[in-house]
N, C-alpha and C positions, 0 to 999 in steps of 0.2 A: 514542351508539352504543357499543355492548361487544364488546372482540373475542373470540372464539371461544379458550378454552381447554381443556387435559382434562378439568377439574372442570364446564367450563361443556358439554362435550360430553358427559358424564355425567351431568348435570341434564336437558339436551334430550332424552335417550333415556330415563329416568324419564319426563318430560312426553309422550313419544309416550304408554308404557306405559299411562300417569294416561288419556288419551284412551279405550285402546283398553276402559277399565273404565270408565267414564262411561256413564250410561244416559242416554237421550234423553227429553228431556222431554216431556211430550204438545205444548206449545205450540213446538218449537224448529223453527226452518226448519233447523239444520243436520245432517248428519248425518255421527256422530260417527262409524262405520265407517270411513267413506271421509276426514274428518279428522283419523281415526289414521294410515289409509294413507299421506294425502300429506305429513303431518307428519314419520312415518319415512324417506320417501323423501327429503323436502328436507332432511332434517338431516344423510343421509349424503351426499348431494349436495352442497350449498354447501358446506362443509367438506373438498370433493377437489378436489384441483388436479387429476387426471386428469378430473375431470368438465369444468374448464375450460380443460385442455389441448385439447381436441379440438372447440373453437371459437377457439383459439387464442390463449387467455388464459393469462394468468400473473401472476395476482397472490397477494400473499401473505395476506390476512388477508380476513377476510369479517366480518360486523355481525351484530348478533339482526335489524335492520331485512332485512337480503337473505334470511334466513331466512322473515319474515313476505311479502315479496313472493314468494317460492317458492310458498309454501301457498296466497297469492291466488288467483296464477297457475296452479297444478294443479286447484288445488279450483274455479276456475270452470270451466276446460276441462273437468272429469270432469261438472260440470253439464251442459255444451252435451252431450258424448256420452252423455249422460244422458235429457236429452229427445227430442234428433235420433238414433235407435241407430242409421240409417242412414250416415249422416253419414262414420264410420269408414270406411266399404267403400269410398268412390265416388272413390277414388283419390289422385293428388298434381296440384300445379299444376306442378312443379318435380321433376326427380328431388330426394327427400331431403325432401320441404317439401308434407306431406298438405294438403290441401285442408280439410279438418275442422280446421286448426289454425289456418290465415288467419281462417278463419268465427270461431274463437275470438275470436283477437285481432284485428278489426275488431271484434267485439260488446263487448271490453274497452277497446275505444280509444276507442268512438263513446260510451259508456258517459259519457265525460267532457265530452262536447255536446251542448245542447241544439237546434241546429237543425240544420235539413234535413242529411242523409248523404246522398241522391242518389244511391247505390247501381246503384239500377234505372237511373236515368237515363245514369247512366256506361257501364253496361253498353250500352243502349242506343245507347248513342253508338259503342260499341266504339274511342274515342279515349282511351287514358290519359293522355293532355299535354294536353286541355280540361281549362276551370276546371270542367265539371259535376263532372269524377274529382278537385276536389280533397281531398274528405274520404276518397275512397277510395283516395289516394295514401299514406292511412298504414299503410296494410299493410305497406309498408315503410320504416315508422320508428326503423328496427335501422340504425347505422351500421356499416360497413366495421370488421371486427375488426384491419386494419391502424393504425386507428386509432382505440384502444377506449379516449381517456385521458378522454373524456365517457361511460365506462361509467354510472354514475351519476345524468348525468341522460335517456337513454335509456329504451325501453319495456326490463322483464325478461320480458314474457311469452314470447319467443321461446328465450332462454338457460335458463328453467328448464320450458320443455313440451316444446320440438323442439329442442335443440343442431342436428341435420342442416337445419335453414332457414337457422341464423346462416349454416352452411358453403354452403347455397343462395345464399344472400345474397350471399355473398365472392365464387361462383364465375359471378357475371351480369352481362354490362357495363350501365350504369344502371341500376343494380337496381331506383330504386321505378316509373318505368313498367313494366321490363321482365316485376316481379312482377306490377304490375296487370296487364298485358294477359295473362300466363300464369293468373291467377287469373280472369279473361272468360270465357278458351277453355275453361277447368275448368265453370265455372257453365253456359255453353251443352248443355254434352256430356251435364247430368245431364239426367235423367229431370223430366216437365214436376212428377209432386209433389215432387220432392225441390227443385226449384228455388223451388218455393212456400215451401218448409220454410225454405229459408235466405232471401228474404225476409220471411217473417214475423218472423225474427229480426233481421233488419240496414235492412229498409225503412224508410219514413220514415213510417207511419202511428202512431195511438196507442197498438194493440196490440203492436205492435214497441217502441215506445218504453217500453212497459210492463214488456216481456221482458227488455230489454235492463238496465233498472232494476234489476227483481229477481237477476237473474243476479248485479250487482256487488254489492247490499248483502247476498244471502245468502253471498257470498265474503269479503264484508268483516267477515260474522258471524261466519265461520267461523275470521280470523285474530281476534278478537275471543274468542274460543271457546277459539285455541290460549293466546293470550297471559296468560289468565285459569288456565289450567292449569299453565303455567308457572310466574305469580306463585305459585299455591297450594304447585307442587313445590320452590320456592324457600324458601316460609315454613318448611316441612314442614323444609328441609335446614338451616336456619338455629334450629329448635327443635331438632332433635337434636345440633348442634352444641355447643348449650346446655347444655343436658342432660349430654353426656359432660361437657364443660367444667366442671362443677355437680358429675360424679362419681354422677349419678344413673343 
């Protein structure tokens, strides 16, 4: 891991730049627009302690690796509000903590197993402490920023989509039933297609499992995509370097 300098923070805002002039290729699933967007945003981001003051962190140095989990995490969320455009509107579970951003990150989380999410079934149940809600108890698998010294090995999709969920999080006694069952009452309230919408994404059939798939490997393209830009911005700053050195 490399930590964040001015030279190095210099190089990342070239590699946004490099993005935003990159043309897309007939075969590429990514799309380089919106992974210029999130690349500029997470570069200014990770690199501000006020951006992790106001989840109540305080640390001193950040990785290229929290950089690439940034862009994961934006560039899949911008996917889900991408295909579900409704999604955005239909409120929060939580003051602070949209409903569109749970949907995120359970399709990011479930993304990493391959059996049954039980989703439906949990809901169904409308018990968050049954074993059916156990995959759907990772919704809130953000620990307590009182105690963020396992920042690291935690999900980041919450600290770099929604900071105001972490602070949702902090501010609910039991957080991960208490989120499940506010994220129930969220799904009951939507409209019967919108509720279709977001199981077709999180259910437990094939096509969901399909979605669910693509969604993480075209995010995973996309840091793939960054990090390939990088290398090139890097080669690029290390032949000019040359070069003057040479006197040419």
């Amino acid at each position: 891991m490399v930590k964040f300098t001015v030279k190095g923070l210099i190089a990342l805002f070239v590699t946004s730049s490099a993005l935003f002039l990159t043309p897309m290729r007939s075969d590429a699933q990514v799309n380089m627009k919106t992974l210029a967007e999130v690349a500029e945003s997470c570069q200014k981001d990770v690199s501000s302690k006020k951006y992790y003051q106001q989840m109540l962190l305080n640390v001193a140095q950040w990785f290229n690796s929290d950089l690439e989990e940034c862009i994961y995490s934006r560039y899949h969320y911008s996917l889900i509000l991408d295909k579900f455009t409704e999604l955005a509107s239909t409120g929060e579970i939580l003051p602070g903590y949209p409903g569109s951003v749970a949907v995120g990150q359970l399709a990011s989380t479930f993304s990493h197993y391959a059996y049954k999410r039980q989703l439906l079934d949990c809901i169904i149940s409308n018990n968050p402490s049954s074993d059916v809600c156990n995959m759907s108890r990772m919704i809130s698998n953000y620990t307590n920023s009182k105690y963020r010294s396992d920042w690291y090995s935690r999900s980041h999709y919450l600290p770099y989509v929604c900071p105001s969920c972490v602070v949702a999080h902090d501010e609910v006694s039991g957080s991960q039933e208490t989120i499940l069952k506010a994220f129930i009452e969220w799904f009951i309230k939507l409209d019967k297609p919108q509720r279709r919408e977001v199981i077709s994404l999180l259910g437990d059939d094939d096509e969901a499992s399909q979605l669910i798939r693509s969604l993480n490997n075209d995010s995973e393209k996309a840091v793939e995509e960054y990090r390939e830009a990088r290398a090139r911005v890097q080669q690029q700053e290390q032949e000019r370097r040359r070069q003057e050195l040479l006197g040419n």
